[in-house]
C-alpha positions in Angstrom: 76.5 -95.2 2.2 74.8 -94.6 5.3 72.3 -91.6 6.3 73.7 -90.0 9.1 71.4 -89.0 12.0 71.9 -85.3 10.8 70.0 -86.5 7.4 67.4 -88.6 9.0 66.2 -86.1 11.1 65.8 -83.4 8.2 64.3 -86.0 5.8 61.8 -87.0 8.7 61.1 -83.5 9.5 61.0 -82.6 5.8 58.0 -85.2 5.5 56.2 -84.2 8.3 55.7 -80.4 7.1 55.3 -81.6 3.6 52.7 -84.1 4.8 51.1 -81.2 7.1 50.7 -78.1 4.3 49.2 -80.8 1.9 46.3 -81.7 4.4 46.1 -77.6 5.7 46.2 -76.8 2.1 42.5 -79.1 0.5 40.6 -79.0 3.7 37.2 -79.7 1.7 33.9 -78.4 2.7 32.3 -81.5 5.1 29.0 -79.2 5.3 27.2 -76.5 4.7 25.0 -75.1 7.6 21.4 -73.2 7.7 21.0 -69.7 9.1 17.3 -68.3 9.7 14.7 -70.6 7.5 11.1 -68.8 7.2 8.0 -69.7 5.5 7.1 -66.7 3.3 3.1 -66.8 2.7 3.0 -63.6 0.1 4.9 -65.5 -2.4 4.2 -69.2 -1.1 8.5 -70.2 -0.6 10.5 -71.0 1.7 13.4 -68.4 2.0 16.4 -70.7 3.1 19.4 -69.0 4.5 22.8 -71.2 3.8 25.9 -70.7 5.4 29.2 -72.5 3.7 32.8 -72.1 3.2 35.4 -72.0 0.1 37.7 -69.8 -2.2 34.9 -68.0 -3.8 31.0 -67.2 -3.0 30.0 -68.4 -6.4 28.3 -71.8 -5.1 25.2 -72.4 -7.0 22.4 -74.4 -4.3 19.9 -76.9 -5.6 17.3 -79.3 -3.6 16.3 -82.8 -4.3 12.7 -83.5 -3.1 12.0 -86.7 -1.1 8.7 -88.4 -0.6 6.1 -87.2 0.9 5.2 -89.8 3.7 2.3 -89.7 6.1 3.2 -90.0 9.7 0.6 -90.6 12.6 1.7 -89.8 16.0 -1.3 -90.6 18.0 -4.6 -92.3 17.6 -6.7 -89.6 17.5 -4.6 -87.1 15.5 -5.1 -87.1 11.9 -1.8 -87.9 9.9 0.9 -85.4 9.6 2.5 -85.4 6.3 6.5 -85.2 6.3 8.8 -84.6 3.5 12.7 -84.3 3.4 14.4 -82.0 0.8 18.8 -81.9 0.4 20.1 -78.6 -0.8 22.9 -79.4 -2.5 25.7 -77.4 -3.3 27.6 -77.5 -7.0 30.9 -76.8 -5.1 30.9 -79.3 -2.1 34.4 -80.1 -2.7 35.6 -76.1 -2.5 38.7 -75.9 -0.2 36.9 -74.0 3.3 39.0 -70.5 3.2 36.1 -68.5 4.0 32.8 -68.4 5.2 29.7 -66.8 2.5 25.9 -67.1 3.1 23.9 -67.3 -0.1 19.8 -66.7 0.7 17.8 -69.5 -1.4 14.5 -69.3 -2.2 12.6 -72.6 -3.0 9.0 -72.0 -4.1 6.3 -74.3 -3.1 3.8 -73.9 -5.6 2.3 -76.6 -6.9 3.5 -79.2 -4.1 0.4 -81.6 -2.8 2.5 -82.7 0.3 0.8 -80.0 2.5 0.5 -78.7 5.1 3.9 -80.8 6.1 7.3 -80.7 8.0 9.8 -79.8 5.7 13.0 -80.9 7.1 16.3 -79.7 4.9 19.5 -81.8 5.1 22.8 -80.9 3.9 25.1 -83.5 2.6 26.5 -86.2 4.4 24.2 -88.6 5.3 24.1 -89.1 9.2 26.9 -86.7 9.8 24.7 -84.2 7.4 23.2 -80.9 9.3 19.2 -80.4 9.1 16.2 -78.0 10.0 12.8 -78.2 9.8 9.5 -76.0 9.8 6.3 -76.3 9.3 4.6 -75.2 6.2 0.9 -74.8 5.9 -2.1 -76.2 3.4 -1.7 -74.0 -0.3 -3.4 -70.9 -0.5 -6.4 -70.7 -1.6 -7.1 -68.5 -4.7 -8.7 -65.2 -4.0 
């Protein structure tokens, strides 16, 4: 039996909505974003202010350390260490309902790569969002 136009309209309009909510509804995080980064020199970290969305402010951040690479810019400039560092967050996926900021510290003792630019990246490779500062030599013991 055929649809009548009456049906085919409703069935296409049914889709479309239904099609709509479901893509309105899982929106997942594509990034997080940095507010203020500082350098803290009393307690040798970097205090790293993240801004994300999703259903609950229970994301947990890590960072992944990259190489330490020596970059020389001019011919008389000694070289300028660089290292890249991705905070990563344990909820990525989270549906983007609402907007938290979680403030993450990420001590720096111990690390050789210094002084350096540390530039931070969050996910998503060449779309990903980034900062950088410069950090200075360790402090010496007193």
């Amino acid at each position: 039996m055929p649809m009548s136009t009456l049906g085919w309209k409703w069935t296409s309009a049914t889709l479309i909505s239904s099609a709509v909510a479901l893509m309105t509804a899982s929106v997942p995080v594509m990034a997080d974003a940095f507010g203020p980064v500082q350098y803290d020199p009393n307690n040798d970290q970097l205090i790293v202010t993240v801004l994300y969305d999703g259903t609950n402010p229970n994301h947990h951040f890590s960072i992944r350390w990259g190489p330490c690479r020596k970059v020389v810019d001019q011919l008389h400039e000694p070289a300028h260490r660089i290292i890249e560092v991705d905070v990563l967050d344990d909820q990525g996926n989270d549906a983007a309902t609402t907007s938290y900021t979680e403030v993450v510290k990420i001590p720096l003792a111990g690390m050789s790569c210094r002084p350096a630019t540390v530039t931070l990246w969050t996910p998503g490779g060449a779309s990903g969002i980034s900062t950088s500062l410069d950090i200075p030599g360790p402090p010496t013991a007193q």
